[in-house]
N, C-alpha and C positions, 0 to 999 in steps of 0.2 A: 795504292800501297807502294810503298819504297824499296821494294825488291830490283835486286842487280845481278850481274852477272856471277859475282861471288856466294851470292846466296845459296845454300842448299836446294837440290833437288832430291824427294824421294826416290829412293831406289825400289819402290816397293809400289809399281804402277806398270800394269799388262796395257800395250798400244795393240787393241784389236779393229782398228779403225780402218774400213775399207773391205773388212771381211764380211760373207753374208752371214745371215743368222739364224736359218734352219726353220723350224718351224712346227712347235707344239704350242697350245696354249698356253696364257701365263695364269697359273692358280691363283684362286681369289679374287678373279675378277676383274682384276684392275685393265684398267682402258685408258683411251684417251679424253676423258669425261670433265676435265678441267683440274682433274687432283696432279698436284706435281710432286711433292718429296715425299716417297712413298717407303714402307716397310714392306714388302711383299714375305705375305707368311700364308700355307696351305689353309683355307678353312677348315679340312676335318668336316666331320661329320658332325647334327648336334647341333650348329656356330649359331643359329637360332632360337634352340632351349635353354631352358635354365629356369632355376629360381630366384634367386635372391636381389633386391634392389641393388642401382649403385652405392645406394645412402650406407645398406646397410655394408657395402665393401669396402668405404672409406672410415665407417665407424670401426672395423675390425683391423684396419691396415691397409686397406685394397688387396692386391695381389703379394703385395712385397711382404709385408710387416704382418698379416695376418697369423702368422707362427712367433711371434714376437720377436722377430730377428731382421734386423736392417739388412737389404742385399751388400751392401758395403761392407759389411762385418766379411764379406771373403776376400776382401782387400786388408782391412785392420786385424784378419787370424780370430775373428772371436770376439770375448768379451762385452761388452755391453752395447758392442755393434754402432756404436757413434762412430762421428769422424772428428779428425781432427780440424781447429778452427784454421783459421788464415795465419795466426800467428804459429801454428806447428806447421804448416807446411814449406817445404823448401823457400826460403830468402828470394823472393826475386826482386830486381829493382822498383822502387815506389813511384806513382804516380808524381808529378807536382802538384802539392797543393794548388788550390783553383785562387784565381784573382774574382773580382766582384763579378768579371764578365764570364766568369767557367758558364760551359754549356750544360745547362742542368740534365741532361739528356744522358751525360755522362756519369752520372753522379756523384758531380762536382768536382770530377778530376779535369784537369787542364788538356782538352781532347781538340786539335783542329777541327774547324768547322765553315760550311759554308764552300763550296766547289763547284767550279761549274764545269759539267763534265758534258755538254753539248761541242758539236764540232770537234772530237777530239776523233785521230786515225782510230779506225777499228782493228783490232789484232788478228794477226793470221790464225790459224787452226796453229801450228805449233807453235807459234807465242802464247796460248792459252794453253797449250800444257804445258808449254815450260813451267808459267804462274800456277798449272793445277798441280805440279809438283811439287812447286815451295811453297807452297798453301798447305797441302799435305805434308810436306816437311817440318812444316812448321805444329803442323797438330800433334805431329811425334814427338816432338820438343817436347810440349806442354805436358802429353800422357805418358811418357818417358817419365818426365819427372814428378807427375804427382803422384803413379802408380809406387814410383822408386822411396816417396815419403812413407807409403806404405808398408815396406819391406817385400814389394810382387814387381814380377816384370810384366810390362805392357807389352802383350802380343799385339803386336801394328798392322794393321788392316790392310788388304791390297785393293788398289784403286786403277779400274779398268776402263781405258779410253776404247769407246765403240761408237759405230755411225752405223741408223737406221733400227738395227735388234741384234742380239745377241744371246747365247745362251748362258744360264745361270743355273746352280745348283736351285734353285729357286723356280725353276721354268723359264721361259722367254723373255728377256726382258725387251722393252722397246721403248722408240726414244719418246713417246708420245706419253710414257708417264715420266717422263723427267727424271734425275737422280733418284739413284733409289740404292739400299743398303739390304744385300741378304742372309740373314744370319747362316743360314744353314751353309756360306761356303766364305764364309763373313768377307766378302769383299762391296767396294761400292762401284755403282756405276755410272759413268758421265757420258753423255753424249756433249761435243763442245756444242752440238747446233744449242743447247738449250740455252745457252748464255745470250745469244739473240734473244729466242723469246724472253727471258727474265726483263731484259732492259725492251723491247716493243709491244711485247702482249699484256706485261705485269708492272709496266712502267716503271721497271726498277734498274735502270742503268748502275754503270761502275765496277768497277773490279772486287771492291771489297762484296760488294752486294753478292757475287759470285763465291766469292771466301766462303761468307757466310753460311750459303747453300753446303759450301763442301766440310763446313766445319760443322754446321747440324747432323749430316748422317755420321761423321766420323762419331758424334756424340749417341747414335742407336748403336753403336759398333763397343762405345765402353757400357751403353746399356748390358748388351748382348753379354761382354765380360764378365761382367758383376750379377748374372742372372733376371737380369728384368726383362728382359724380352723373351727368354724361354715361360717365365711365370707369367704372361702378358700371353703369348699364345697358347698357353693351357688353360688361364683362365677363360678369355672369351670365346673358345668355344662350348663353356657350360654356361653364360649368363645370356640374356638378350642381345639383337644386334643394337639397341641404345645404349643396352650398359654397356656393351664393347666399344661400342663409340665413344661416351665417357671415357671408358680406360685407356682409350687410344688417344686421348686428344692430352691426358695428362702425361703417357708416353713422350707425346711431338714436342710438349711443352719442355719438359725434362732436355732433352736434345736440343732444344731452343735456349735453354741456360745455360746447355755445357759447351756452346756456342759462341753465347756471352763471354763463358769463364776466357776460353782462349782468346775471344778480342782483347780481354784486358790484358793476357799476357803478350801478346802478340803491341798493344800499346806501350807497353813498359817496356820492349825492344827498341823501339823509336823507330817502329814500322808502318805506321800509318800516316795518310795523307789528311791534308784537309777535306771535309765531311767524310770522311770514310764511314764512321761510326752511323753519321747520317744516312748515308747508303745501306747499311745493313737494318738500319732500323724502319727504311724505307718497304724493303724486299720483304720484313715482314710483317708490315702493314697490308702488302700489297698479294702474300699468298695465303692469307689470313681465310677461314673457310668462307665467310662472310662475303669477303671483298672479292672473291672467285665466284662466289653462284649471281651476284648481283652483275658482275662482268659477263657474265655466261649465259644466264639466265634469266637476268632480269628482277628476282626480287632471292629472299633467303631462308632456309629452314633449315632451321637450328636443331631440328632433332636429330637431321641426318649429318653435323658439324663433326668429325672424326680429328682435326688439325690442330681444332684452335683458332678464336677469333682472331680479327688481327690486332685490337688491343692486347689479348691474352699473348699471342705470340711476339710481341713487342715488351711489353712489360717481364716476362719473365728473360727473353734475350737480354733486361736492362740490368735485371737479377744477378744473371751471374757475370756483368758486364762491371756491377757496382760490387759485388759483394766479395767474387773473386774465391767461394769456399763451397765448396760440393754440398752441405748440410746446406745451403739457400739455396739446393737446385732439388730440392724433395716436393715437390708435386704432389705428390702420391696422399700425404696428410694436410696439404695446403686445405683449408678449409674457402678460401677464396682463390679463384684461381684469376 
């Protein structure tokens, strides 16, 4: 990415790095089991009962739509709870159109490609926050202005650098589940060791492939806004631990588009390098549920997949990589995911 010294950094990042981190457990479970971008939310009591199919939650709206109200309608005040297309949202500058050799990948916008990012200096711990600040800066951009198409202000998330564990309005977080975004105190949190493991244990080098990472939780962060993650932890503690997995995997996917959205705006800056797009589309191939238990474990089951395959989670990054409008990051009614 072609970030410089003039570039923005958020101002809206706690460095608790080097402090220790106490010591209760973290609710819900989570561990160091191979799962990396996590939503940590209490299970409650119940998280195992329930009635109703997925089938029949996606036939009524899933969690979102089943009152016949788009969560978005508290961004747009009401009304018929659409959004608006690409063409009402704020002007930003246009792609170039592609020549014969556009990278289809990009969907068909004119996107470098092809980097070789072996041999290159590894950054220090504060060279990677500095970039984890204009990365974050840069997502403010993005929701700054599409919230502002809205007539609402984006309340901008805080992003906390820690090494080892930490605490969280959420419980304990540690660095052995990776990034992770808690609603309840809506901030995210990074450990920079993880950018190692991305590029050695997940074979996903590069800077953007990092962005990436930080630009999926910022996307559970506008979920959290717009009410989908409160309706997301209410519901699956009354349905099966499958249908919460379904629910959650269309969750990750959602966050995986509003992912996209920002690479494309973040392209239309003329802030990307060659392959970058590549890179990101790499990292999520490569935390794909699939591509994790097959690393991990040796082969895959799919009933316990909470994430998202890594085609799944590739094809919808492409989504809103190509489409660029919140109404193609709905999930929730996709009937193919």
């Amino acid at each position: 990415m072609r970030y410089d010294d003039q570039d923005r950094e958020s101002s809206n990042v706690e460095d608790r790095r080097g402090q220790g981190g106490g010591g209760f457990p973290f609710p819900g479970g989570f561990g160091g089991s191979g799962r990396r971008v996590q939503i940590p939310f209490p299970m409650g009591r119940g998280g195992g009962r329930g009635g109703f199919s997925i089938t029949t939650l996606i036939i009524i709206g899933v969690v979102l739509w089943f009152l016949g109200i788009n969560p978005f309608s508290i961004l747009t005040g009401g009304g018929s709870g659409g959004l608006p297309d690409a063409s009402q949202l704020p002007q930003m500058p246009k792609f170039d159109r592609p020549s014969t050799q556009a990278n289809k990948d990009s969907g068909g916008f004119r996107i470098p490609t092809s980097r070789d990012t072996a041999g290159r200096t590894p950054r220090s711990d504060d060279q990677l926050a500095s970039f984890t600040k204009k990365v974050l800066a840069d997502t403010e951009d993005v929701w700054n202005r599409v919230f502002k198409s809205f007539g609402k202000r984006y309340r901008e998330p805080q992003l906390v650098l820690f090494s080892g564990a930490t605490r969280t309005a959420c419980g304990m977080g540690q660095s052995a589940m990776g990034p992770f975004y808690c609603p309840l105190d809506q901030k995210i949190y990074v450990d920079l060791a993880f950018y190692e493991q991305l590029k050695r244990r997940f074979q996903a080098p590069g800077d953007f492939a990092q962005a990436y990472v930080i630009a999926h939780e910022v996307g559970h962060h506008v979920q959290n806004l717009v009410g989908i993650l409160p309706k997301f932890n209410e519901m699956r503690q009354r349905v099966s631990k499958q249908d919460a997995n379904e629910l959650s995997i269309r969750v990750e996917l959602q966050a995986d588009c509003f992912a996209g959205l920002w690479a494309r705006y973040t392209a239309q800056k003329g802030l990307l390098d060659e392959g970058d797009v590549e890179e990101a589309l790499n990292a999520a191939t490569q935390i794909g549920d699939d591509a994790i238990q097959r690393r991990t474990q040796g082969y895959v089951v799919p009933e316990s997949f909470n994430h998202g395959t890594s085609q799944q989670r590739v094809r919808w990054f492409r989504v809103g990589l190509t489409e660029g409008n919140i109404n193609a990051c709905d999930t929730f009614n996709a009937s193919n995911l």
